[in-house]
C-alpha positions in Angstrom: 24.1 40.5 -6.2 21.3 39.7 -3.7 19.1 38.0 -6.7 22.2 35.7 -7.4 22.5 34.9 -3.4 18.8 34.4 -3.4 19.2 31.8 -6.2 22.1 30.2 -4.7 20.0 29.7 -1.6 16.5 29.2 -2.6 17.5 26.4 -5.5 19.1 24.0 -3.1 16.2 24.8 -0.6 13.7 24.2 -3.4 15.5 21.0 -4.5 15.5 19.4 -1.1 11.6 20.5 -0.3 11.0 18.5 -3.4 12.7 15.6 -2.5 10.7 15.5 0.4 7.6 15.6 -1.5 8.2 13.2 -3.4 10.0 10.3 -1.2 7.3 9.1 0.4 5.5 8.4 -3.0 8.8 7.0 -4.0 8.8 4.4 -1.2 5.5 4.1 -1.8 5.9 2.4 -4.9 9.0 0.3 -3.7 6.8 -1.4 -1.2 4.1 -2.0 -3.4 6.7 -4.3 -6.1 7.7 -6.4 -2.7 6.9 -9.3 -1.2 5.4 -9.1 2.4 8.0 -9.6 4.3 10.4 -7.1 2.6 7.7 -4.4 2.7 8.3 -5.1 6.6 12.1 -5.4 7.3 14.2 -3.6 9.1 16.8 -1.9 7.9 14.7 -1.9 4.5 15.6 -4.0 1.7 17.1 -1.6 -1.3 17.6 -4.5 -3.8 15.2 -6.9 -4.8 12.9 -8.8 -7.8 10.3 -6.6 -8.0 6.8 -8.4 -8.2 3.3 -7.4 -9.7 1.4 -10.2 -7.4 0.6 -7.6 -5.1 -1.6 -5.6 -8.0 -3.3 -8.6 -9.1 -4.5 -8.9 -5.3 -5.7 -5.5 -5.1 -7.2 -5.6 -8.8 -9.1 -8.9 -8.4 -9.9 -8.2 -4.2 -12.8 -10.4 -3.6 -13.8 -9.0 0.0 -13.7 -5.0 -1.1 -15.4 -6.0 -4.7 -12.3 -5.7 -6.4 -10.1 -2.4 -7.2 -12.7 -1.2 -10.6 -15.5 -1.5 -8.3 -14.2 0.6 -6.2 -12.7 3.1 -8.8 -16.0 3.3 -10.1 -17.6 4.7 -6.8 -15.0 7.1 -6.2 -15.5 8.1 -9.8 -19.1 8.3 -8.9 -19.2 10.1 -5.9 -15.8 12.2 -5.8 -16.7 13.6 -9.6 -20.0 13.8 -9.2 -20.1 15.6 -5.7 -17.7 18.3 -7.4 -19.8 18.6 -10.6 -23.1 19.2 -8.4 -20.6 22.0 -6.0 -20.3 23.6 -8.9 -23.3 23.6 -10.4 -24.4 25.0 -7.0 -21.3 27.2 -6.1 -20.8 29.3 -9.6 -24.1 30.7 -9.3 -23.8 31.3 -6.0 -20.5 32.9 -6.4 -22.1 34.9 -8.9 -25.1 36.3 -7.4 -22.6 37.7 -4.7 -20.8 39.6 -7.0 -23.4 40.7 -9.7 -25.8 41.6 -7.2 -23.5 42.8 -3.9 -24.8 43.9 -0.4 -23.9 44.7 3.1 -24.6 41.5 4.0 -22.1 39.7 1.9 -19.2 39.7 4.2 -21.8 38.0 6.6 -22.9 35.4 4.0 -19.2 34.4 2.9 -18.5 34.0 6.8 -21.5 31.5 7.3 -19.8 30.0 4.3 -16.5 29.5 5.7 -18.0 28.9 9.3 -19.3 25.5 7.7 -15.9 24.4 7.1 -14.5 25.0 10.8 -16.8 22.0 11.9 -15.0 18.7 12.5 -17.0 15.9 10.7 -16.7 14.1 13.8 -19.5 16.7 15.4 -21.4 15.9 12.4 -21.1 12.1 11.3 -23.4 11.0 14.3 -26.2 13.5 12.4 -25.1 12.3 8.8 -25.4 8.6 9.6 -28.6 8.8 11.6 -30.2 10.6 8.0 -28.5 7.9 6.5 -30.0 4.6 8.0 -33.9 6.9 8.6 -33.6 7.2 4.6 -32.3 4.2 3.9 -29.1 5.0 2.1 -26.5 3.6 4.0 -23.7 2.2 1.8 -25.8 4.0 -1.0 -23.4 5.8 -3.5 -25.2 8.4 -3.9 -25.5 9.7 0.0 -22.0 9.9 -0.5 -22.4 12.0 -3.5 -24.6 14.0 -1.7 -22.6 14.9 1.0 -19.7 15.3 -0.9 -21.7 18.2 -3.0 -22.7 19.5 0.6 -19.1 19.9 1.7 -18.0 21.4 -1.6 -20.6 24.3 -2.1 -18.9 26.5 0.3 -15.8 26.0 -0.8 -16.2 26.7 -4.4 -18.5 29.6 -4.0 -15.2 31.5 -2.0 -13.0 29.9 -5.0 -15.4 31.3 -7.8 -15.8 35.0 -5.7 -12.4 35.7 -6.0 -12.3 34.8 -9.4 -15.5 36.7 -10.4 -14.0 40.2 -8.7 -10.9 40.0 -10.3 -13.4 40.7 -13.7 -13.6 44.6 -14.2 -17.7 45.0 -13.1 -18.3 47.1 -16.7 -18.0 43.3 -18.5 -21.2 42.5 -16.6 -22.7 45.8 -16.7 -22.0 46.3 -21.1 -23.8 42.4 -20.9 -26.3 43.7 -19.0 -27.0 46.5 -21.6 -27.0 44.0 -24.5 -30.1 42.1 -22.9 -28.5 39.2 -21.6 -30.0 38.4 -18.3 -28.6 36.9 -15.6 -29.0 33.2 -16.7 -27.5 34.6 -19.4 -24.6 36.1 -18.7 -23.8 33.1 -16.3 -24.1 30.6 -19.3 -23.1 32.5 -22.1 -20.1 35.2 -20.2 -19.8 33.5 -17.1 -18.4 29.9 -18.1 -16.3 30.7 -21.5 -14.3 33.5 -19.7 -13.7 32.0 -16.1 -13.3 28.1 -17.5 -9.8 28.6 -15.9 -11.0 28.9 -12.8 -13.8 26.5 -13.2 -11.1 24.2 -13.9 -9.4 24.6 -10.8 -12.0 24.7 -8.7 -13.2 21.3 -10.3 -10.0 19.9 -9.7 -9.1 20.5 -6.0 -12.8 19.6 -5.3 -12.2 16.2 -7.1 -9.1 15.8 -5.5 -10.4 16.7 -2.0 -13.4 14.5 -2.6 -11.1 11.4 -3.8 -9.1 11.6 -0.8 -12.0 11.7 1.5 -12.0 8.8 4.3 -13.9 9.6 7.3 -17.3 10.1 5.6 -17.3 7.0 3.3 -15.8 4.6 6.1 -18.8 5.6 8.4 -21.3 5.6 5.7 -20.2 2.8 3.4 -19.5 -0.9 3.5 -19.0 -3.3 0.3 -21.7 -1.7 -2.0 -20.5 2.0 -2.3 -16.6 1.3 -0.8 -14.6 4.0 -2.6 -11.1 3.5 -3.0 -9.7 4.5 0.6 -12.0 2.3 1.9 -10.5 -0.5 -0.4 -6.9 0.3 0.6 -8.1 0.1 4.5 -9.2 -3.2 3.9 -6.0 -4.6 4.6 -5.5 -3.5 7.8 -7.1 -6.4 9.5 -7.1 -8.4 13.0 -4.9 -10.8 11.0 -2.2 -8.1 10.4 -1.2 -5.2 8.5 -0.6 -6.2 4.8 2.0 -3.4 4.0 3.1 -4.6 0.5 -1.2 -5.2 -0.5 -1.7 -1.4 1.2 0.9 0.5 -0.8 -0.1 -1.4 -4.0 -3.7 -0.4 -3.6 -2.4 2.9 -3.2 -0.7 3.6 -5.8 -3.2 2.5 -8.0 -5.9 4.8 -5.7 -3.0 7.7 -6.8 -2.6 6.9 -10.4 -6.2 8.4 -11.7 -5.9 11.4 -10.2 -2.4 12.0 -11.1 -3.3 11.4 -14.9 -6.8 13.9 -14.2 -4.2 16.3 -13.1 -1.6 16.5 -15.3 -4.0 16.7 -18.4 -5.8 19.9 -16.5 -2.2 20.9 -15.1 -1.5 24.4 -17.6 -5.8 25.0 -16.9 -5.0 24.3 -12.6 -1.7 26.9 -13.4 -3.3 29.4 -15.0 -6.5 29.5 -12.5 -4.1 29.8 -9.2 -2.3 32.7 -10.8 -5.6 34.5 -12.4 -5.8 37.9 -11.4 -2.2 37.6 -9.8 -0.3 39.5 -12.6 -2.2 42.7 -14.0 
């Protein structure tokens, strides 16, 4: 009886949360097939021709290098800051668990202390490294930092994955004579690729998103894709229909990324969850 009321609640509520979710992605797309004075007026307009004009703008944008120049630094720096956090963070992750100490609660804390920082403490730091070395709207800086920001992140994503594995897999490897480069290469990535997976994804997704760094650090040359979609908030105006085309575009990779990983993302989040 209370599992049918539970139902009878919690599918309605579940229903309406998703609604939520997705309406703003919804009207997203609305304004990007108007013109530029429908994506403006009040009340909204609910019926109208839609247009492609406004994707052609944001494909062929002159000022930010056009939309695949920009998909191709966000590419660049968003994939590989999370494939360098990874390559950093698994090991890392790893030698915490194979070889434990005292000291390990301390070192996951430093970990997670770096994240508490606001980047606005640390941009004035970041961008004086920058201009001394040269690298300012460099692609790679971005892809630097971006790697910087991920390590501690995935090496508390890969710990909890690596102690949910009983500790006599690494020990019977250890007996075998597989070392520890080893066991990280040939154990290590065929039985956690799950989590791998996920950690890979919500660092790329993280690092796609990312604004504040690249609009600090980055001009024309290494503009990523956030950068391009707040090109068109100007002095002359906000260009509402331009914006929301360039951002569903910015969405669209990353939604495709995600839905071919999706069962690998599912399965990661729940490993360990059901024994």
């Amino acid at each position: 009886m209370k599992g049918r009321m539970a139902r009878r609640i919690y599918g309605p509520v579940a229903y309406v949360v998703a609604v939520l979710y997705v309406f703003p992605v919804v009207w997203l797309l609305l304004a990007s097939l108007k013109s530029e004075n429908q994506a403006v007026a009040l009340p909204p307009q609910w019926l109208f021709v839609p247009k492609l004009a406004n994707y052609a703008s944001v494909f062929f944008n002159v000022n930010g290098g056009g939309y695949l120049h920009s998909l191709g630094n966000s590419i660049i720096a968003a994939g590989g800051g999370a494939l360098l956090a990874l390559l950093f963070g698994v090991p890392a992750a790893f030698a915490l668990t194979l070889y434990p100490s005292r000291k390990d609660g301390n070192i996951l804390f430093w970990l997670l202390s770096t994240k508490m920082m606001p980047m606005a403490g640390i941009i004035v730091p970041l961008y004086v490294i920058a201009r001394n070395l040269q690298l300012l709207d460099n692609i790679w800086a971005l892809l630097l930092i971006y790697a910087g920001m991920g390590v501690p992140m995935v090496t508390w994503m890969m710990y909890s994955f690596f102690k949910e594995v009983p500790t006599e897999i690494w020990e019977a490897a250890s007996l075998d004579g597989l070392g520890s480069v080893g066991i990280l290469t040939r154990l290590v990535v065929p039985l956690l690729r799950t989590g791998i997976t996920s950690s890979l994804l919500i660092m790329l997704v993280l690092n796609w998103n990312e604004f504040f760094v690249a609009v600090n650090l980055t001009y024309v040359h290494a503009a990523t894709l956030p950068i391009l979609i707040s090109g068109y908030m100007s002095s002359e105006g906000l260009f509402w229909a331009k914006m929301s085309a360039s951002g569903v575009m910015a969405i669209l990779p990353i939604l495709v990324v995600g839905w071919m990983v999706h069962k690998q993302f599912v399965r990661g989040m729940t490993f360990g969850a059901v024994k």
